[in-house]
C-alpha positions as CSV (number, residue, x, y, z in Angstrom):
1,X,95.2,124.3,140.3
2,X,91.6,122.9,139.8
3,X,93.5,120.3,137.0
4,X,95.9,119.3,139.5
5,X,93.4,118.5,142.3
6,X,91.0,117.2,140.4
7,X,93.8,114.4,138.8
8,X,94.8,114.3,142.8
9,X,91.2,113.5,143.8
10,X,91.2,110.9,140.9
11,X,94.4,108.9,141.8
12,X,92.7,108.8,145.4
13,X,89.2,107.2,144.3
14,X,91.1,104.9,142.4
15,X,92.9,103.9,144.9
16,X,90.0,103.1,147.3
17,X,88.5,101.6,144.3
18,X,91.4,99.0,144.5
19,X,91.2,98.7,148.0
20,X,87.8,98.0,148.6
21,X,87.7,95.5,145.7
22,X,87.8,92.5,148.1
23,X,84.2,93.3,149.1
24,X,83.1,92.9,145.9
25,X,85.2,90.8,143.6
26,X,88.4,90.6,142.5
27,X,88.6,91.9,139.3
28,X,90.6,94.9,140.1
29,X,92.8,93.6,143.0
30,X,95.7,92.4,140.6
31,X,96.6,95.5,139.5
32,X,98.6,97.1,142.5
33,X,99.9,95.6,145.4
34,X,102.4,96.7,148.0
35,X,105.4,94.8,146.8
36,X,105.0,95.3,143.4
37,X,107.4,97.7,141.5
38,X,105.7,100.7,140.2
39,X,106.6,104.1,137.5
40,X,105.2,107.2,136.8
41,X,104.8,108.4,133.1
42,X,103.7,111.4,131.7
43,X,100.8,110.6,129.0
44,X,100.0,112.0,125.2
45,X,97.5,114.7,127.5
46,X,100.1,115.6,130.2
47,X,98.7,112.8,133.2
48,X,100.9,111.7,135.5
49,X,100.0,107.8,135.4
50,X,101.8,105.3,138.6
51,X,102.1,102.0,136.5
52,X,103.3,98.7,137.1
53,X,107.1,98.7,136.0
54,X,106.9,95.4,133.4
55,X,103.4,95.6,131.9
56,X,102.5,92.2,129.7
57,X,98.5,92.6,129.6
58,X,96.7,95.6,128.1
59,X,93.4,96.7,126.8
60,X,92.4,99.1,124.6
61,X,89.5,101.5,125.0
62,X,88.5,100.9,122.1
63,X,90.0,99.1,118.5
64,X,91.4,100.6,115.9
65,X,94.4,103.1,116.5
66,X,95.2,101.8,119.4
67,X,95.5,98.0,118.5
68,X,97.5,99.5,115.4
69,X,100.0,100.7,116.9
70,X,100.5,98.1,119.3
71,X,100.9,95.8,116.8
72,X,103.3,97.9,115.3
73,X,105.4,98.3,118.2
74,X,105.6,94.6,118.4
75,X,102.7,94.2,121.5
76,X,100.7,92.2,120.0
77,X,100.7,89.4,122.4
78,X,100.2,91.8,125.1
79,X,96.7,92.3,124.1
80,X,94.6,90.6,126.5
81,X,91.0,91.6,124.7
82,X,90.2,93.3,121.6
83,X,87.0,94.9,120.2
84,X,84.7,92.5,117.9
85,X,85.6,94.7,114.8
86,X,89.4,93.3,115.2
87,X,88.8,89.6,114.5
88,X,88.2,88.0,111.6
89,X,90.0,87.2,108.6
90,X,87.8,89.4,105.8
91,X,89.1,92.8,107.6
92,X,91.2,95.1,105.5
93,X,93.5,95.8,107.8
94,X,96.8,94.8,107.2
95,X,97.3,94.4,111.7
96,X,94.4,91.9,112.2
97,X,95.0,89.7,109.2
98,X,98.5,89.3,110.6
99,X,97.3,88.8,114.1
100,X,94.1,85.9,113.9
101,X,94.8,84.9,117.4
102,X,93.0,88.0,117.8
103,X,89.7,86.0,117.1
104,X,90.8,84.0,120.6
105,X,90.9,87.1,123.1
106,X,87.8,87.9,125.3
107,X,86.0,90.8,123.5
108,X,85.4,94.4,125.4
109,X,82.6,96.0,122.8
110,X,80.9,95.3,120.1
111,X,81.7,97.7,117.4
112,X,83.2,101.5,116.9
113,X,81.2,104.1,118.6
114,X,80.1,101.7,121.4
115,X,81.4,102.3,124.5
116,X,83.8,99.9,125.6
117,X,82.2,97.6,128.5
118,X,84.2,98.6,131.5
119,X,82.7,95.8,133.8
120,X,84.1,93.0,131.1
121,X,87.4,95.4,131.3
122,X,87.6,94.9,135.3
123,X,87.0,91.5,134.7
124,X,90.0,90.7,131.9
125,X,92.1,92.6,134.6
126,X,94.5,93.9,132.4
127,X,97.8,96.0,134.0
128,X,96.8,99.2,131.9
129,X,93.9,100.5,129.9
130,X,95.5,102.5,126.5
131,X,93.0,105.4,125.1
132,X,93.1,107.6,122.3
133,X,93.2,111.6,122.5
134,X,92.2,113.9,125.3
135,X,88.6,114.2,125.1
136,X,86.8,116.1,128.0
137,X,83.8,114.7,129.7
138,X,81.7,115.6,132.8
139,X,81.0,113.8,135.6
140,X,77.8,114.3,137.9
141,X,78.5,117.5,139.2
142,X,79.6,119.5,135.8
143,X,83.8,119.1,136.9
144,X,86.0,119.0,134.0
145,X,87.3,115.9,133.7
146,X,89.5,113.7,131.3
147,X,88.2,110.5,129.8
148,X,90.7,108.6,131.0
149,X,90.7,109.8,134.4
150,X,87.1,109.3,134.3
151,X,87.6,105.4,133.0
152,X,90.9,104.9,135.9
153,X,87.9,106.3,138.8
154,X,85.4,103.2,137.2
155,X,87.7,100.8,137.3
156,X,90.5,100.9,139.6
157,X,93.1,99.9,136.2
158,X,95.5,102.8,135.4
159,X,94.4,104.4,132.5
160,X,97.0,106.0,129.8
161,X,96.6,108.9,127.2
162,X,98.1,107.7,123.4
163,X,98.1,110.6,120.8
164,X,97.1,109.2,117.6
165,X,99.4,111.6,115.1
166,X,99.5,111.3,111.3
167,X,101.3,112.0,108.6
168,X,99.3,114.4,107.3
169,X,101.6,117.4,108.9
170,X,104.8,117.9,110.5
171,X,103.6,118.6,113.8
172,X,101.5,115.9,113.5
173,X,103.7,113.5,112.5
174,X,106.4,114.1,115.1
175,X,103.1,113.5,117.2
176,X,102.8,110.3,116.1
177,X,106.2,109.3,116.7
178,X,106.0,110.4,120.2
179,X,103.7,108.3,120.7
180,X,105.4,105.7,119.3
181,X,108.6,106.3,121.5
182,X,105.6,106.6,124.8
183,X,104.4,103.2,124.0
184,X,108.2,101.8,123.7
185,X,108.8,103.4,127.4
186,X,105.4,101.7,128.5
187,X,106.5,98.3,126.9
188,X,110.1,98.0,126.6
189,X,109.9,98.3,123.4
190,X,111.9,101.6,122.9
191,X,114.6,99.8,120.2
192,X,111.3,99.1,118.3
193,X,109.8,102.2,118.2
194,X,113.2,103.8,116.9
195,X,113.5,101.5,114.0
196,X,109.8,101.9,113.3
197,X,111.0,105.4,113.1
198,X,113.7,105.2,111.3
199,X,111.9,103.2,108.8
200,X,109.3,105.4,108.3
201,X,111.6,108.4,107.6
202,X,113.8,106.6,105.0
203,X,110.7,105.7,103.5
204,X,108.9,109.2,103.2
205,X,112.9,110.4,102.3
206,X,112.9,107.9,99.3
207,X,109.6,108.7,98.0
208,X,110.6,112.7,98.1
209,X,113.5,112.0,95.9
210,X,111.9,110.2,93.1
211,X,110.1,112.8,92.2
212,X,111.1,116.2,94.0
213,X,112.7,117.5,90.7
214,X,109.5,117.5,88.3
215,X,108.4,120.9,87.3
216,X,105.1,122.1,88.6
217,X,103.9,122.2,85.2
218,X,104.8,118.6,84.4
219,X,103.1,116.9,87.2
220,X,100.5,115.0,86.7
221,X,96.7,115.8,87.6
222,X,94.0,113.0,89.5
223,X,91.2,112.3,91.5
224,X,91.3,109.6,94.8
225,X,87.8,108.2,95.2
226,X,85.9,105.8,97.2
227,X,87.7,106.9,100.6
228,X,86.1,105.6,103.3
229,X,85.2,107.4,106.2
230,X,82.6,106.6,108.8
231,X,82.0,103.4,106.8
232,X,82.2,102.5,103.1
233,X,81.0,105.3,100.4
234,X,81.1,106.1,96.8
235,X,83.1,107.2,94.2
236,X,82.8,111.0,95.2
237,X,84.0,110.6,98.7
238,X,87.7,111.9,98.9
239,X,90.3,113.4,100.5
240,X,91.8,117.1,99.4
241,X,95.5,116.4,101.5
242,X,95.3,113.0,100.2
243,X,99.2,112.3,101.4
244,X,100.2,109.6,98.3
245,X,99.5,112.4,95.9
246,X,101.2,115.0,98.0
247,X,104.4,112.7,98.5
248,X,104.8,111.9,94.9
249,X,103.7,115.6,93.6
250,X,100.5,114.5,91.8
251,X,98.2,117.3,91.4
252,X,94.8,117.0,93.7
253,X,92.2,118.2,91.7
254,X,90.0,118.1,94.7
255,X,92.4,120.3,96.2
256,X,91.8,123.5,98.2
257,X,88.2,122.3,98.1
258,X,88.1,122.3,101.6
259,X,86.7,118.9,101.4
260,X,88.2,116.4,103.8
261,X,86.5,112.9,104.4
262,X,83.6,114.1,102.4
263,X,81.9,114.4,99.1
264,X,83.5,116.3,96.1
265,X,80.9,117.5,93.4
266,X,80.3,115.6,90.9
267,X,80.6,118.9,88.3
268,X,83.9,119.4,89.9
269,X,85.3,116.1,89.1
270,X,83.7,116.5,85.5
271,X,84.6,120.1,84.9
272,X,88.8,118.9,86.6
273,X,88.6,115.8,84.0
274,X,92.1,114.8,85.9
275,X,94.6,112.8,84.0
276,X,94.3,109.9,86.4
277,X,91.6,108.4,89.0
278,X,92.1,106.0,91.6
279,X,89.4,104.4,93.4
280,X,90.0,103.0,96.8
281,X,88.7,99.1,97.1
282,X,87.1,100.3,100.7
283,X,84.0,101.1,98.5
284,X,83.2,97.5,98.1
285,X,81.7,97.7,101.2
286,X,79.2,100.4,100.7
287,X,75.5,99.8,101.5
288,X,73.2,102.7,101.0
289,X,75.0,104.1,97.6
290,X,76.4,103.0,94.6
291,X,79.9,101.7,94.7
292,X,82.7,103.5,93.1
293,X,83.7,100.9,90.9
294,X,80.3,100.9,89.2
295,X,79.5,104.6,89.5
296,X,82.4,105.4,87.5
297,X,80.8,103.2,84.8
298,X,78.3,106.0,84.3
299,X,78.2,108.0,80.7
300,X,78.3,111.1,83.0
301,X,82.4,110.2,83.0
302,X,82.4,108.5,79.7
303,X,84.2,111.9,78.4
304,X,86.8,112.1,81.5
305,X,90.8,111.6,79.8
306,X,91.1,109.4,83.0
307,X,88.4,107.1,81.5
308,X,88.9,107.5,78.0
309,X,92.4,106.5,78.6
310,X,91.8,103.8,81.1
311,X,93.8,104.9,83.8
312,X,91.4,104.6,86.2
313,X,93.0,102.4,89.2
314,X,92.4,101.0,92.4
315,X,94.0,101.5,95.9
316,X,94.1,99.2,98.9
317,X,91.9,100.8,101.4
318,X,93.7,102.6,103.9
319,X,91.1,104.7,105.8
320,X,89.6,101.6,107.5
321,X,89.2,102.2,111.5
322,X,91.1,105.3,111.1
323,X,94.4,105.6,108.8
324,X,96.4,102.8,108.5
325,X,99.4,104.3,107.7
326,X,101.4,101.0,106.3
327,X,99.0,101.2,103.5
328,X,99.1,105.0,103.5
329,X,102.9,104.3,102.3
330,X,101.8,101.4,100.2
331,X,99.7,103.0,98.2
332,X,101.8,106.2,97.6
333,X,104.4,103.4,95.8
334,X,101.5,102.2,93.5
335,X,100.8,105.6,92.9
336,X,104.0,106.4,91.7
337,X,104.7,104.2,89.9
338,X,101.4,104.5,88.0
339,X,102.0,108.1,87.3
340,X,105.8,108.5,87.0
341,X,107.0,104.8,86.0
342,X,110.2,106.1,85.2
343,X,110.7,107.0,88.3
344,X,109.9,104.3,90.0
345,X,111.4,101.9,87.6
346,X,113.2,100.0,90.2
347,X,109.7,99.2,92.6
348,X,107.6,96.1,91.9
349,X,104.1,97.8,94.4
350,X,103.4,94.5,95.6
351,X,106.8,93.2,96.8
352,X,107.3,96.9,98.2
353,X,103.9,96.4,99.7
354,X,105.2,93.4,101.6
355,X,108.5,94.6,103.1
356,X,105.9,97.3,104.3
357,X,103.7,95.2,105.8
358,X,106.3,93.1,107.4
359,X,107.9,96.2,108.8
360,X,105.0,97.4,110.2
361,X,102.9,94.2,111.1
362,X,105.4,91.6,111.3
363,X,103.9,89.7,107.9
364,X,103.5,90.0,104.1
365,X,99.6,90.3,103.9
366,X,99.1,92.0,100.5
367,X,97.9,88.6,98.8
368,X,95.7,88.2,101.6
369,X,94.4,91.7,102.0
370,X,93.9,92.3,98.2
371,X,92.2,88.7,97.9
372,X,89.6,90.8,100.5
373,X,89.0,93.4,98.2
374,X,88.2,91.0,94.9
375,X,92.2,91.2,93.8
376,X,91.4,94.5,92.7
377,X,94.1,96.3,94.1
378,X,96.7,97.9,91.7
379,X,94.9,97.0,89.2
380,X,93.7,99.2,86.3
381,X,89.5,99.2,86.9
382,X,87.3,97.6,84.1
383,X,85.6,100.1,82.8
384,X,82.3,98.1,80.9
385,X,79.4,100.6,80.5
386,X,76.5,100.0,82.3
């Protein structure tokens, strides 16, 4: 009951917000008039939201996700402002290198963990702000609110709820394509977010069969380092549900460590001595650490098979601005077909990379995105000692 009035007591400040506009500016007068046809939708947290029934301008709260996935669904040129962190043509991320108009729009915030600068929002005007998740916040006197109903009060500009998902669980993967079919609704773009879906399914499908059959005690052991997380780290910083090992049975050997987005030991990765390492190329960006590509140099993993061997690789980075989940896929190819070749004999990783890409972003960016990381992408790491 308090939910409800409180969302009630929202949609009514809003409104007065709109109303009372004219007294001092116009920046959120566009957004609803009398004779303009309007919707309701029900939102990733459960909000009822009244939006405009054809929406061509929209802002994110903030960049990453949210940009993704409109890109994704084909939106892109609905975006009327982006974050500063989604221009530019040295990102490595597959949706702003295929979008450098981007570098064009007005910009709402400065980086990730700034809040996004609502009065600039009012002032682009878009039809509807897009957030993601369902954080709770409080407002001045200790009610429970939403952020997003929170933002709509601020700024007069109906404010939606997107789910970000993954594929790092059922649930949460059926998650994601919710949201995927809510943005379609939102957009007109439902046709798009089925074959996005579709697409996605055949894909996980086809890399299950290549290798479903292999007996547990012939799969193949390795280590993913370099992930990125918060910003660029080193060559200790992994995942333990890292999904292209999952999806193409490849032991973990920083799995059941409990370590997710964080540092395995460096006597665990010595004492596992895994069969294979990839490095992801994120870790060219580290600052206050050594980089992967060098630390790995080190005579402390001069005795690992992976090194001995050479089969030490790199990975595009996929963790940039949260998961990017075409590259997710695109890596999980390379991967396979680094470990099991023969059975992935028909799959060239960088022309699979690009009928990825161009499914999920519209263009074929691997040259471009692996020219960003020093063409080091699925390629096997030089291994000089320090």
């Amino acid at each position: 009951m308090q939910v409800s009035t409180l969302r009630l007591l929202a949609v009514t400040v809003a409104v007065i917000l709109v109303a009372t506009a004219g007294c001092t500016g116009n920046a959120a007068s566009g957004n609803s008039t009398s004779s303009a046809p309007e919707r309701t939708i029900i939102d990733s947290a459960g909000r009822e939201v009244t939006i405009p029934t054809g929406i061509d301008r929209v802002v994110c709260s903030s960049g990453g996700t949210c940009v993704r996935y409109l890109v994704y669904l084909d939106a892109a040129d609905r975006i009327a402002a982006v974050e500063s962190g989604e221009r530019g043509d040295s990102a490595n991320r597959a949706y702003v290198l295929a979008n450098p108009q981007f570098a064009d729009l007005p910009v709402t915030g400065s980086s990730r963990g700034v809040d996004i600068n609502l009065e600039q929002v009012m002032l682009i005007n878009p039809q509807v702000i897009f957030t993601m998740g369902s954080r709770v916040v409080s407002n001045e006197s200790s009610t429970a609110l939403t952020a997003a109903d929170t933002m709509q009060i601020k700024t007069g500009i109906p404010v939606i709820t997107i789910a970000s998902g993954s594929f790092q669980t059922e649930e949460s993967k059926q998650q994601l394509y919710a949201s995927f079919r809510l943005l379609g609704e939102i957009l007109g773009k439902e046709s798009r977010a089925e074959e996005l879906i579709a697409y996605t399914e055949a894909t996980l499908a086809d890399l299950d069969r290549r290798t479903k059959d292999i007996p547990e005690s012939e799969q193949k052991t390795a280590f993913i380092g370099g992930l990125s997380h918060g910003g660029a780290h080193g060559l200790l910083s992994t995942q333990s549900e890292y999904m292209p090992f999952i999806w193409n049975r490849v032991k973990n050997v920083a799995a059941g460590s409990g370590v997710q987005n964080a540092d395995f030991p460096k006597e665990g990765l010595v004492y596992a001595d895994p069969e294979y390492i990839f490095i992801d190329a994120g870790t060219l960006g580290v600052q206050d650490e050594i980089g992967a590509f060098e630390d790995i140099k080190s005579p402390v993993y001069a005795n690992l098979q992976a090194v001995k061997s050479r089969n030490v690789y790199a990975t595009l980075p996929y963790t940039s601005r949260s998961t990017n989940l075409e590259t997710q896929l695109v890596d999980a190819y390379f991967v396979g077909k680094t470990v099991y070749p023969e059975r992935f004999e028909d799959i060239d990783p960088r022309v699979k990379a690009d009928e990825i890409y161009t499914m999920f972003v519209g263009k074929p960016v691997f040259d471009q995105l692996n020219a960003n990381c020093n063409n080091l992408g699925f390629e096997k790491v030089p291994l000089t000692e320090r």
